[in-house]
C-alpha positions as CSV (number, residue, x, y, z in Angstrom):
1,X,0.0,0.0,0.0
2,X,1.2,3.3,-0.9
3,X,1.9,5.5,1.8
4,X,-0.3,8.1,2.4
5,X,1.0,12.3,2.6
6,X,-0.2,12.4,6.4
7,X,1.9,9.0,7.5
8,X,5.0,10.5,5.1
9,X,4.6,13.1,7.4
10,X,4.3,11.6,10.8
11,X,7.3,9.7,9.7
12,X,9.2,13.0,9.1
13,X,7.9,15.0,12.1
14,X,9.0,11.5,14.2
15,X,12.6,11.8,12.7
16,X,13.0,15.6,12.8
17,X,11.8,15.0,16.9
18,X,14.6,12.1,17.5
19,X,16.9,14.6,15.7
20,X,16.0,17.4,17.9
21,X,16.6,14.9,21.1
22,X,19.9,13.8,20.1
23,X,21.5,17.1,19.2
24,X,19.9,18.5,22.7
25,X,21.5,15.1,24.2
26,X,24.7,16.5,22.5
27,X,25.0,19.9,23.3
28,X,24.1,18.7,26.8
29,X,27.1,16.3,27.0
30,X,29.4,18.3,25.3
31,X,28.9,21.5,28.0
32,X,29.2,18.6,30.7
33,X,33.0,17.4,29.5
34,X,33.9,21.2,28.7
35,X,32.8,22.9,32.3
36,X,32.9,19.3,34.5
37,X,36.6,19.1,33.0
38,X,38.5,20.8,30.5
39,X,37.8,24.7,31.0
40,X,38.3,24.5,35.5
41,X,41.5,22.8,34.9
42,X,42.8,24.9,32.1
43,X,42.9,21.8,29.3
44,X,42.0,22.1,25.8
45,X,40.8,19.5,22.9
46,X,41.3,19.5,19.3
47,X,39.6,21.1,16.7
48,X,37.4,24.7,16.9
49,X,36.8,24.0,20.4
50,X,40.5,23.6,21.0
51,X,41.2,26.8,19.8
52,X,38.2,28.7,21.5
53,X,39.4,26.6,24.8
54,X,43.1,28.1,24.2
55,X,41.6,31.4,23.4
56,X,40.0,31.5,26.1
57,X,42.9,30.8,28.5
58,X,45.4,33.7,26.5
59,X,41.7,36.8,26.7
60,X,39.9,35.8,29.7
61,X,37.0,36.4,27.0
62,X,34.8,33.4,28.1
63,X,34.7,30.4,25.4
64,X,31.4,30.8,24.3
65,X,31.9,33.8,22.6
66,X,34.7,32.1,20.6
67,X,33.1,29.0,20.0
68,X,30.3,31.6,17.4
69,X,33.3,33.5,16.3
70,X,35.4,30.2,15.0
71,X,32.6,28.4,13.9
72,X,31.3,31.1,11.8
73,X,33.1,30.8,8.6
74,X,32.6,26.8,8.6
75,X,28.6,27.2,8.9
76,X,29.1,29.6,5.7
77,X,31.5,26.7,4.1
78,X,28.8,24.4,4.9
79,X,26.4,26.1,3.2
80,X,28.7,25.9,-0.1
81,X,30.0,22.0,0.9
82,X,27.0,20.2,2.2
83,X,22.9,21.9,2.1
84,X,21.7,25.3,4.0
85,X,19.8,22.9,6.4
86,X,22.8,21.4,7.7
87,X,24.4,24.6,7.8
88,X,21.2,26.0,10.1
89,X,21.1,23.3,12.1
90,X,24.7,23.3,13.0
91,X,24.3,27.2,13.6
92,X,21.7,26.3,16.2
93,X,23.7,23.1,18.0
94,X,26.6,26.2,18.6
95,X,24.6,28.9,19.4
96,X,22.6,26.1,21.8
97,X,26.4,24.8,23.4
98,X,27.8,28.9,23.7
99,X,24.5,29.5,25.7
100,X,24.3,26.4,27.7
101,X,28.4,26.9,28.6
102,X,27.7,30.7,29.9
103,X,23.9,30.0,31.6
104,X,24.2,26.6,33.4
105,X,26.5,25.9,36.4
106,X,28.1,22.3,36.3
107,X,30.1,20.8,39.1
108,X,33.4,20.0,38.7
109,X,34.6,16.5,39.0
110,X,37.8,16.1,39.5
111,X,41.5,17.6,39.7
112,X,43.3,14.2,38.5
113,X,44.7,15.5,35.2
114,X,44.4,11.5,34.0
115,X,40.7,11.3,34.9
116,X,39.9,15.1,33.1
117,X,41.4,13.9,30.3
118,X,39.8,10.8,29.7
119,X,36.3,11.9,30.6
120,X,36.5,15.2,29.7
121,X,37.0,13.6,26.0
122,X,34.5,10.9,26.5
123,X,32.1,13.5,27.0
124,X,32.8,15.9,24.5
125,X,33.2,13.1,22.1
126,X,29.6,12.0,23.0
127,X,27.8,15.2,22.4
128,X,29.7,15.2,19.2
129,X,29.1,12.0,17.7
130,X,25.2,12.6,18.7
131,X,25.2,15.7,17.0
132,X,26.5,13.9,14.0
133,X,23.9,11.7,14.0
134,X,21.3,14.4,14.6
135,X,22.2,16.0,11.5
136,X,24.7,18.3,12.5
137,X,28.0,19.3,13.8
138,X,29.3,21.3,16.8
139,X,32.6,21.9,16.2
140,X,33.3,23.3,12.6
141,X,36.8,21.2,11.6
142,X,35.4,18.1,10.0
143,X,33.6,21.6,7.6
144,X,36.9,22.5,6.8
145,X,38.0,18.8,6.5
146,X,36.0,18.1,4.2
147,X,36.4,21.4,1.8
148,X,40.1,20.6,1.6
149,X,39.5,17.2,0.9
150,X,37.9,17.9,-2.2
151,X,40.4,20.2,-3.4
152,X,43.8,18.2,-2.5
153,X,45.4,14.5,-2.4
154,X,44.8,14.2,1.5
155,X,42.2,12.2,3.2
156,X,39.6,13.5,5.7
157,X,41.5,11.4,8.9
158,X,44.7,13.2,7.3
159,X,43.3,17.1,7.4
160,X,41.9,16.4,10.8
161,X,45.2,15.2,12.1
162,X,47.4,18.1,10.6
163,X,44.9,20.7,11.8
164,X,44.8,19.0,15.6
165,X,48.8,18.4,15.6
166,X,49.2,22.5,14.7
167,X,46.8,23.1,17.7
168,X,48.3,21.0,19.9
169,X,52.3,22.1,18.6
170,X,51.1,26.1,19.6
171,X,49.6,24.9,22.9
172,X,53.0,23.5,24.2
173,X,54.8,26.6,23.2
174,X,52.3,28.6,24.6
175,X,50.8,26.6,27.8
176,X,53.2,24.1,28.5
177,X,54.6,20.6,27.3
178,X,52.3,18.8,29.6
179,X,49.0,20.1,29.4
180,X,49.7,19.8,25.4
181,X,50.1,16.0,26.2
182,X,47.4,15.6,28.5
183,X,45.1,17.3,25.7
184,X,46.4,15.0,22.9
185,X,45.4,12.6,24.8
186,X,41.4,14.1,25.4
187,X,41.7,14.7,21.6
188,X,42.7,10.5,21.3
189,X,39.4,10.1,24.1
190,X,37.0,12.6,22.6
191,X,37.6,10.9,18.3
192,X,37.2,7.4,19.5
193,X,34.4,8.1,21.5
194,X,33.0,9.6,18.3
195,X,33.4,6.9,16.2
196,X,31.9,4.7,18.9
197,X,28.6,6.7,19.1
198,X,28.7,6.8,14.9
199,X,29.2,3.3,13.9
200,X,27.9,1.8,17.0
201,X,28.1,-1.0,19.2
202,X,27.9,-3.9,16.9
203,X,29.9,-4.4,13.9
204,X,28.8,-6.0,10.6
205,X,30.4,-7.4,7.4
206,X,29.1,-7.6,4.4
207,X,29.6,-11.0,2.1
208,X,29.2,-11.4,-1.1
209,X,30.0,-15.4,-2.1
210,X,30.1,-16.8,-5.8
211,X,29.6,-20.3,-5.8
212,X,28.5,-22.8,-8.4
213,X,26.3,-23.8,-5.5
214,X,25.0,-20.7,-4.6
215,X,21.4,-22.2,-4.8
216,X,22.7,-24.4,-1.6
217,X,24.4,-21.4,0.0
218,X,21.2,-19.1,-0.2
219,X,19.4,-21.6,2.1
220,X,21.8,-22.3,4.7
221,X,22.3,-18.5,5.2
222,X,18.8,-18.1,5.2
223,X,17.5,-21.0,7.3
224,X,20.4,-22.1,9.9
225,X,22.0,-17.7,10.2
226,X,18.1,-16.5,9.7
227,X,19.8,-14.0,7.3
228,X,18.4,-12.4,3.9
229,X,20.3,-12.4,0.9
230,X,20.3,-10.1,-2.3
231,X,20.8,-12.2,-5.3
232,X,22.9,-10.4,-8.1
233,X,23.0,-12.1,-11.9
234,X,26.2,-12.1,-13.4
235,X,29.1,-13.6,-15.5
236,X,32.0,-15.1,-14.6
237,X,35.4,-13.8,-16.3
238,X,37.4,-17.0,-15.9
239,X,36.1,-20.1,-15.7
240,X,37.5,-23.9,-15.8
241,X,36.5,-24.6,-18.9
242,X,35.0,-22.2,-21.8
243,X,32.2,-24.5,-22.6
244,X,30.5,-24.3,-19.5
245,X,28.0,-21.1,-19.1
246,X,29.3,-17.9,-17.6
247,X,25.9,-17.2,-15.8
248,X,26.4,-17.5,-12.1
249,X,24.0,-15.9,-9.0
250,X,26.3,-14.1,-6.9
251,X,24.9,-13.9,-3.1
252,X,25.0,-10.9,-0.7
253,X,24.6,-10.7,3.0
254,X,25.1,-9.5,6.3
255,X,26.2,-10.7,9.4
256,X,27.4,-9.4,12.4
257,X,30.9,-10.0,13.2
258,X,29.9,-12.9,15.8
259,X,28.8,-15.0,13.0
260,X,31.3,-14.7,10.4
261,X,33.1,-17.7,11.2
262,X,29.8,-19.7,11.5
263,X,28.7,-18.5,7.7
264,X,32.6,-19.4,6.7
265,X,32.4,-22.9,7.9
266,X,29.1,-24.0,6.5
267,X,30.1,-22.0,3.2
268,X,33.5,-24.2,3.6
269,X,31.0,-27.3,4.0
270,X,29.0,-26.8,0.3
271,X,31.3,-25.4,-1.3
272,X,35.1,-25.4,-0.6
273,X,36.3,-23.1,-3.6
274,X,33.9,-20.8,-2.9
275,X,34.9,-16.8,-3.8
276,X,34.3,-14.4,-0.6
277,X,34.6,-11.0,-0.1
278,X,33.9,-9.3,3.3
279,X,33.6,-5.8,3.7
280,X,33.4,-4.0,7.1
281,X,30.2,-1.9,7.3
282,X,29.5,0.6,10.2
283,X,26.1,0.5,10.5
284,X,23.0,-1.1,8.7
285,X,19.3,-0.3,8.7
286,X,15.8,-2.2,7.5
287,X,16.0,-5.4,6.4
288,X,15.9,-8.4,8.6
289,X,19.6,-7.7,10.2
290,X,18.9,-7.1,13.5
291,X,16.5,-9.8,14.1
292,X,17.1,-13.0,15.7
293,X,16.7,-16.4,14.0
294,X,13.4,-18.3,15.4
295,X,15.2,-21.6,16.5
């Protein structure tokens, strides 16, 4: 049945809500790890937020101010690089985080420089990776990341390093050698949390097999891994003898990583000579993935 204009836009208003929720979630845990951690205790992170931290520290001028000032040419980059919506959105996280960091109070936690710098980037990373998933960013360098990218030979991961290890080189002339180090390693804390909160908690591969026996295959990932499969039609390019036809169904599915070696051995068990290629995929959504087999 088609869907009708009125549940296309439930379904819209529903995801614009759980947006809304994750990029408060975000700003909320982002102010936490700055004024719990970093800004008492005089370290910085990578990124705009390192600089408006640093800032900070050399004006008195309190970082939110900076954090709008810095981040201002990005959102107009993003307008250019990604949609206007984005760029709005991420205009609002900022403006949301600067207001949060100069109205609300938060206690702070702790004096150990090793415990502020692993929290202090577990928490910032956290309201950033939400705020990637809520459709925005709240710190402008993965903007700038990714407008360079398109115009030189280096990768994303490579723009983002340079940038942080220039930050963090002026810190230790500036500062001092230590906090630098302490704040490299926030900057380590805050990115893997990041990824963590992007990809998520479980890990899947994607398979693709091309088998003689693919027929065979398809059942055993479908009945005993209560999998689906996407069948592809296609040739084969070399072949044990030219005679034979070059049709072949090539199979794709996904697992999670806890039952690769189970679809390996029973693939092993048809079909030794079996072709497979595994690809590490971050994150998956629809299909039957996430469900259980019945028995």
């Amino acid at each position: 049945m088609k869907p009708t204009r009125r549940s296309r836009n439930l379904r819209l208003l529903r995801i614009k809500a759980g947006n809304i929720l994750l990029v408060f979630l975000a700003v909320m845990l982002a102010a936490f790890g700055l004024k719990g951690f970093l800004i008492p205790n005089h370290f910085i992170d990578g990124g705009v937020t390192g600089i408006s931290l640093l800032t900070s520290q050399l004006t008195g001028i309190p970082v939110s101010v900076w954090l709008i000032l810095f981040n201002i040419p990005f959102i107009i980059l993003g307008i250019r690089q990604i949609n206007r919506g984005f760029a709005l959105n991420t205009a609002l996280a900022i403006i949301s985080l600067a207001l949060v960091l100069l109205l609300i109070d938060f206690p702070v936690i702790t004096n150990d420089k090793l415990l502020i710098s692993i929290f202090g980037g577990f928490f910032l990373g956290s309201g950033i990776g939400l705020a990637i998933r809520g459709g925005c960013v709240i710190d402008g360098t993965e903007i700038l990341a990714v407008y360079i990218n398109r115009k030189s030979f280096l990768s994303i991961g490579d723009i983002i390093l340079l940038i942080n290890v220039m930050i963090f080189l002026i810190a230790a002339f500036i500062l001092n050698i230590e906090t630098a180090l302490y704040s490299i390693l926030t900057y380590l804390s805050a990115s893997k949390t990041v990824d963590f909160i992007i990809q998520g908690i479980e890990e899947y591969t994607g398979v693709t097999i091309i088998s003689n026996k693919s027929n065979a295959i398809r059942q055993v990932i479908m009945e005993k891994l209560g999998r689906g499969v996407t069948i592809y039609k296609g040739e084969r390019g070399m072949g044990e003898s030219p005679m034979k036809s070059k049709e072949i169904d090539i199979i794709f599915t996904v697992v999670t990583r806890l039952e690769v070696s189970k679809l390996k051995t029973e693939i092993e068990l048809i079909d030794h000579k079996a072709f497979i290629v595994m690809n590490a995929i971050n994150e998956t959504k629809g299909g039957i993935i996430k469900k259980r087999p019945l028995h």
